[in-house]
Structure formats: C-alpha cells, structure tokens
C-alpha positions in Angstrom: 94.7 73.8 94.8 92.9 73.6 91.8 94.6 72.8 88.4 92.5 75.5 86.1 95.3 78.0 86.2 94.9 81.8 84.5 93.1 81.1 81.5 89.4 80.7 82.0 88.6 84.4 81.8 86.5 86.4 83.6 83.2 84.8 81.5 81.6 81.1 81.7 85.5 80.2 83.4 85.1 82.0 86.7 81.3 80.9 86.9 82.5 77.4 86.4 85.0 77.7 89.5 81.9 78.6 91.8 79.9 75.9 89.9 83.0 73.3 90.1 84.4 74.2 93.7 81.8 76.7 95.5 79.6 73.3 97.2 83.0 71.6 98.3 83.6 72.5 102.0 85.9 75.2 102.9 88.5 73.1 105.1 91.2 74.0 107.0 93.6 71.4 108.2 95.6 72.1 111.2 98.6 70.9 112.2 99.7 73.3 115.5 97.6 75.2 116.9 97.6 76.8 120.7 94.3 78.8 120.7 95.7 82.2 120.7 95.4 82.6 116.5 92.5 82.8 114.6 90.6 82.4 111.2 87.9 85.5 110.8 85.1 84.5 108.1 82.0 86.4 107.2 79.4 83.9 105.6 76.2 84.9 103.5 73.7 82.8 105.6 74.0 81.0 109.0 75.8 77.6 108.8 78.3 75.4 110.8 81.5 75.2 111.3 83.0 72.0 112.5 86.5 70.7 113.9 87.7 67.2 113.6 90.6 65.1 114.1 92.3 66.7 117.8 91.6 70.3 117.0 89.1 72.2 119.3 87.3 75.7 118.1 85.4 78.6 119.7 84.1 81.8 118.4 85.1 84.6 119.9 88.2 85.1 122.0 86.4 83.9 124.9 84.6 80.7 126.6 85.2 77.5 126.4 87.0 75.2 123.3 84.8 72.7 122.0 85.2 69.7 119.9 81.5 70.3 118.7 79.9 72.0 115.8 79.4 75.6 116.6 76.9 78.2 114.3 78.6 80.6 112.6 75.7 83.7 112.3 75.1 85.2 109.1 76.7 88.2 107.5 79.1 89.3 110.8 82.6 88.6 111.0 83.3 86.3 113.1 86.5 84.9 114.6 87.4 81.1 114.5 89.8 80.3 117.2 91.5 77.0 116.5 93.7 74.6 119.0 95.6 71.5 118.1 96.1 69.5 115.4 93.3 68.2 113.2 90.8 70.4 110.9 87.6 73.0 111.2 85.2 72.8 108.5 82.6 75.3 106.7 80.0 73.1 104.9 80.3 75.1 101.3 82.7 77.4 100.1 80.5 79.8 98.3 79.1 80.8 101.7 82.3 82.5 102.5 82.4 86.2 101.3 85.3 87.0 103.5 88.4 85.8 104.9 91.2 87.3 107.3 94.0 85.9 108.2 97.1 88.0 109.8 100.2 86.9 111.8 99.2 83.0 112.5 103.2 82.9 114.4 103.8 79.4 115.1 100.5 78.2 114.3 100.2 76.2 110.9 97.0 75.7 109.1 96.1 75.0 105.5 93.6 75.7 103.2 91.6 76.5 99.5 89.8 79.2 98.7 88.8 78.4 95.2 85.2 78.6 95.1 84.5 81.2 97.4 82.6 84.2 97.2 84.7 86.3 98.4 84.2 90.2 98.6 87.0 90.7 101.1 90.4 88.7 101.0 93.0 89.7 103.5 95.8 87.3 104.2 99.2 88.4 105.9 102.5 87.1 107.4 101.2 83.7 106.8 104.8 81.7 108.1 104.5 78.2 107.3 100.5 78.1 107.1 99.7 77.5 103.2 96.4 79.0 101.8 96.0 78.5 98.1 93.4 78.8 95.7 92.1 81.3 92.5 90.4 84.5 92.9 89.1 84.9 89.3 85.5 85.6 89.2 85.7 86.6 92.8 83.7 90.3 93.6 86.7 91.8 95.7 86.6 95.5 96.8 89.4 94.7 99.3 92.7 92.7 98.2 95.8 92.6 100.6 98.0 89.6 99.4 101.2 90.1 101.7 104.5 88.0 103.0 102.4 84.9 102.2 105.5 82.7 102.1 105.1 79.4 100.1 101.4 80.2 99.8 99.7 79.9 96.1 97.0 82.5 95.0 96.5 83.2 91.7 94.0 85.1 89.4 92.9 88.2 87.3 91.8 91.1 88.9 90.0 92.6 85.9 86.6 93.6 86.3 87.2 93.6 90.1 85.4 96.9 91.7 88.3 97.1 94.0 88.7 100.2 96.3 92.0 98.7 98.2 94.7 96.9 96.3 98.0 95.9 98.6 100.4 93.2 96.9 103.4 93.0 98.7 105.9 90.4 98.2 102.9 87.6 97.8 105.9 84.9 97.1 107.2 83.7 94.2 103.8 80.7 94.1 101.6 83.5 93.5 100.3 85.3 90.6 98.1 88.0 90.4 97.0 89.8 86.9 95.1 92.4 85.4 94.1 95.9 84.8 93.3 98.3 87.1 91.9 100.9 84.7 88.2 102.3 86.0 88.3 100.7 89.2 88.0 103.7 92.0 90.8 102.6 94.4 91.7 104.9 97.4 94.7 102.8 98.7 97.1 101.0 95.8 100.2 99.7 96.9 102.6 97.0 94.1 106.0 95.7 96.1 108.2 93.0 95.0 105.2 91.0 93.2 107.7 88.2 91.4 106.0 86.8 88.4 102.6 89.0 89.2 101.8 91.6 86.0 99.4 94.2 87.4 99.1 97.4 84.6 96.4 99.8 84.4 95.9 104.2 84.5 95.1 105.5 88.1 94.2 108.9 86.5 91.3 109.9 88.4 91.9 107.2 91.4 91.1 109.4 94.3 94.0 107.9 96.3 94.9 108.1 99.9 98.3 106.2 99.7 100.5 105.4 96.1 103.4 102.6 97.1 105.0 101.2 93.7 108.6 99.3 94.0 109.6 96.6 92.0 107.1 95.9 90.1 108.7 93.9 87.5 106.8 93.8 84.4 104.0 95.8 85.6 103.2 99.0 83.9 100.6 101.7 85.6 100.5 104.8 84.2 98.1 108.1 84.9 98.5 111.7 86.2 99.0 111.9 89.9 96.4 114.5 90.5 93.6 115.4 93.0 94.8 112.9 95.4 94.8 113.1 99.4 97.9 111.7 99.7 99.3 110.8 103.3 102.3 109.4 101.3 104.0 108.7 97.9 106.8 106.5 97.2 107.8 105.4 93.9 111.2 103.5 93.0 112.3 102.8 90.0 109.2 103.0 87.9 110.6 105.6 85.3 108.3 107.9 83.6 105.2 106.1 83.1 103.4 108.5 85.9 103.0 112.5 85.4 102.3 114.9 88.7 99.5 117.6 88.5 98.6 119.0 92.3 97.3 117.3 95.2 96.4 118.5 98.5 99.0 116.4 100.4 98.9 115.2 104.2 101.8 113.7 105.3 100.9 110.7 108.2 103.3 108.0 107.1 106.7 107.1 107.8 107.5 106.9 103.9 106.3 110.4 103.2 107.2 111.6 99.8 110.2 109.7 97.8 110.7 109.6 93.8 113.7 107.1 94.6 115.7 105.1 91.7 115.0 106.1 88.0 111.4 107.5 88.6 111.1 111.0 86.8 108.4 112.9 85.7 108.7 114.7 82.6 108.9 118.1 83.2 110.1 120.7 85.4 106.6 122.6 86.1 105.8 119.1 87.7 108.4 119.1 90.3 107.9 122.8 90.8 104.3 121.5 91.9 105.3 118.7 94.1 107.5 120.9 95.7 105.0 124.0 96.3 102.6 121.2 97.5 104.7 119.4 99.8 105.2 122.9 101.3 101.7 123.3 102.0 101.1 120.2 103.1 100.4 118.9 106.8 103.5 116.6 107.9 103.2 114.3 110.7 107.0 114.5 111.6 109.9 116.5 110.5 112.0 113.0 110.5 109.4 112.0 107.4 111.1 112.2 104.2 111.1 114.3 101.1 113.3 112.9 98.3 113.8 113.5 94.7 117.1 111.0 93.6 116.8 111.4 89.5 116.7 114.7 87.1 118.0 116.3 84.5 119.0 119.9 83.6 115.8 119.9 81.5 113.4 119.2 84.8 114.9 121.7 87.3 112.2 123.6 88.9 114.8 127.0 89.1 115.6 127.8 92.2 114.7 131.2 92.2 111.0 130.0 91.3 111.2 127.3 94.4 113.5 128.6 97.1 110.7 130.0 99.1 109.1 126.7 99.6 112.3 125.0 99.9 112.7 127.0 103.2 109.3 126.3 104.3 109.4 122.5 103.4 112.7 122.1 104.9 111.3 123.2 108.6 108.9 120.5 108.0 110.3 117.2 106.8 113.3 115.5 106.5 114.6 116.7 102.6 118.2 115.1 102.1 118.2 114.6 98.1 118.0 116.2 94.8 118.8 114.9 91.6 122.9 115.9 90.9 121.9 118.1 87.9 119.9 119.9 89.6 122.5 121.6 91.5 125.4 124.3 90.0 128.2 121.8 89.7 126.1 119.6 87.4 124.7 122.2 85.2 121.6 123.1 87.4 120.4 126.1 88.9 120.4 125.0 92.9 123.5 126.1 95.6 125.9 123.4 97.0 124.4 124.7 100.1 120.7 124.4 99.7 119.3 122.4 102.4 120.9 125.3 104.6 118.7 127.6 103.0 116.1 129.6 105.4 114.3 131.9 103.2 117.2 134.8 104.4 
C-alpha cells in the first residue's frame, strides 16, 4: 500500500496518485484459490489479464482454466475466476474503473488499488484476503466498504458525486473521510466505522434507505424530508437530524427505529413520523416501529395521534415509546397503549 496517507488533497495530490501508481500493474497475488470465487473488473479499453506462478484463470463461470493470457473486453464487467496459488495480472491500474469483490470464503488473494480509476468500488466480507490502497481523487458514484477484516482503504470522499455510500464496519485499518454535503445519494448507510470521520447535511438527499449507528466522531446533520424511505434506523446519533414528512415504504427488516439517544427536537416531528408510518406500505407486521428516547416536551398527545396509533399498530411490530411519554412519567399516552384499536 502506498505510503502517501490522507493529506494530499483532492488537487495536484490525487492527480499525482494516478500519475505515481495508475501505470503500475493492478496485481493480485493468490495464495488459495479453488475456482469457485471471483474478482469482477470493468476496464476503460480492452487489455490482458495474466496469471502467473500456479494460479489458473477464466472469464466467465464457464470453460476451461488456463494458465494463458486471456482479453479482458472493454467497458463490460467481467468476472475473473482464479484457481491456486500464484497471481493474475492487469497491465495498468488506471484501466480499472471498477472493482467487485464479495464473499471470497476460503479463498485468499491480495491486492492495491491505488491508482485506479475507479467509478465503482465494492468490496465485502473479505476474510483473510487483504485489498489495500487510497481512493482520493477516485470519481466514485458507488462506495460499499463492508466487513473488510484486516484490509486497508483509506481516503477522502469530498468532491465524490456519489449516489450510494455503505461503510459498515470497514475494520479498524481503514479510514474513510469527508463531506457528504451536495452529493445526491439515494442509499447512505454509516455502521461502526472505527477511526473513519464522515460529516456532511443530507437535506435534500432524495434517500431510499438512512442506516446511522456508531458513527463515532461523525456528525451528519439535515432535515429528513421528501424521502422514499423503505427503512430508517438511527442509534444513538442525538439531535443532529430533524423529521419533516416522507412518503414511507416499509421493505426492510429494520423498518423504522430512533433507538439509543436519537431525538428530534420537537413534538410536531414525531406527530409526523407517526401519521406517516401510518400511511405507509409495510412489508411485514413483524417489521419494527420504535421510538426509545423523549421527553415530556416532544410528546405528540395522544389525543392528536391515537388514531394512527391503531392503524400503525395493525401494521408493524410497535413495542416502544420513550418512558415520558406515557402517564406514569408525566406524558399524555395510557399504560395500555399498544392495546389500543381505535374503540
């Protein structure tokens, strides 16, 4: 991995990178391999791809393994299947605009991705494989850094016209940066990113799924509004977000959870994420609803809610309101509220 760190910048720095490390070749040393995983590239003009050492390759997930260069076509993705120990090798590094790599299981490779052009970085579940390298300067729309186990990627995101962002639990090697502000994301999720210090507003961010759980010293901030939401989870991120009114549909498993110390501000804004959680299509009644912190001050009234607290009860799985919400700490709700049917 290279040694230049966070601090060239988005300016002559990240150019350099490309300049320094984008003619090197892109080589990925393998030390198991049984033929059943895969490496899936997208490169900007036909070019080669090599093995050496005891590992065979094939494109595709049929025909024959050869020990042989094999053409990789231009601007397709395209799947490298690897077997045995050794190395497969792409000539120059700025070829490579994208880069997948999900689930490898007991196969172990290794590689550096400083240098290439990446538009599209995906790497998951990496086990023991290590894939290191710096993204700054990279044009990413599409960033899903998760479970990568001892692997290293660093970099600022600034400037990046991202439209999906996932970093969740990247390891405690990598470090991601940067400001999110302006950048029209539809899918942001921030879990248990270590060292990593993402902050930005997502006012505006016509979202389709908001995940934010320890984020450490991250800070986003915005107004939760006009989203298509098909779920919203948000643990202990305190106030920093507001709530205005989405049109919610309710797909995933993690349905709708304000869970730790995450309030919002005001009691007109649960009112709202209650009235549009009752309007909203739900997968599965077993999907949560949950609301864990309040004050007196931010109880919607049950007389104003009670109606939709029937409805949304039919239709998901609501266990949990904030304790001063109800009578017996001050608030307006019965003991017996999740018994209510609108009778």
């Amino acid at each position: 991995m290279s040694g230049l760190g966070l601090g060239l910048g988005l300016g002559l720095g990240a150019h350099r990178i490309v300049d320094r490390y984008g003619n090197m070749p892109a080589v990925f040393t393998v030390t198991a391999g049984n033929g059943t995983k895969y490496v899936r590239v997208r490169v900007s003009e036909a070019t080669t791809v090599t093995p050496a050492g005891g590992t065979s390759i094939r494109i595709g997930n049929t025909g024959e393994f050869v020990t042989t260069p094999l053409t990789l076509a231009a601007n397709t993705n395209q799947d490298i299947y690897f077997n045995g120990a050794g190395s497969f090798t792409i000539p120059r590094r700025k070829l490579v605009t994208y880069l997948y790599i999900d689930s490898l299981g007991s196969s172990v490779i290794t590689g550096d991705i400083t240098g290439m052009k990446l538009t599209y970085l995906y790497l998951r579940n990496l086990g023991s494989s290590v894939i290191t390298g710096d993204i700054t300067g990279m044009k990413l729309t599409y960033l899903n850094l998760q479970s990568l186990g001892s692997s290293a990627i660093t970099g600022d995101i600034t400037g990046m016209k991202l439209t999906i962002l996932r970093l969740d639990s990247p390891g405690s090697s990598s470090t991601i940066t940067g400001d999110i502000t302006g950048m029209k994301l539809t899918y942001l999720v921030i879990y248990s990113i270590g060292s990593s210090v993402i902050r930005g507003n997502i006012t505006g961010m016509e979202l389709t799924g908001l995940y934010l759980q320890s984020i450490g010293s991250s800070v986003i901030k915005g107004n939760i509004t006009g989203m298509n939401l098909t779920y919203l989870y948000l643990n202990n991120i305190g106030s920093s977000l507001s709530y205005g009114t989405n049109p919610l549909n309710i797909t995933s498993t993690n349905g709708v959870q304000l869970v730790g110390n995450t309030v919002f501000a005001t009691a007109a804004e649960y009112e709202q994420l209650i009235i549009d959680a009752a309007a909203a299509t739900w997968g599965a009644a077993t999907y949560p609803f949950i609301i864990t912190a309040g004050t007196t001050d931010t109880d919607p009234g049950w007389d104003t809610v009670k109606a939709y607290v029937a409805i949304l009860l039919e239709k998901a799985a609501w266990t949990s309101i904030p304790s001063a919400w109800l009578t017996t700490g001050g608030g307006s709700w019965p003991l017996n509220w999740k018994e209510y049917t609108g009778e």
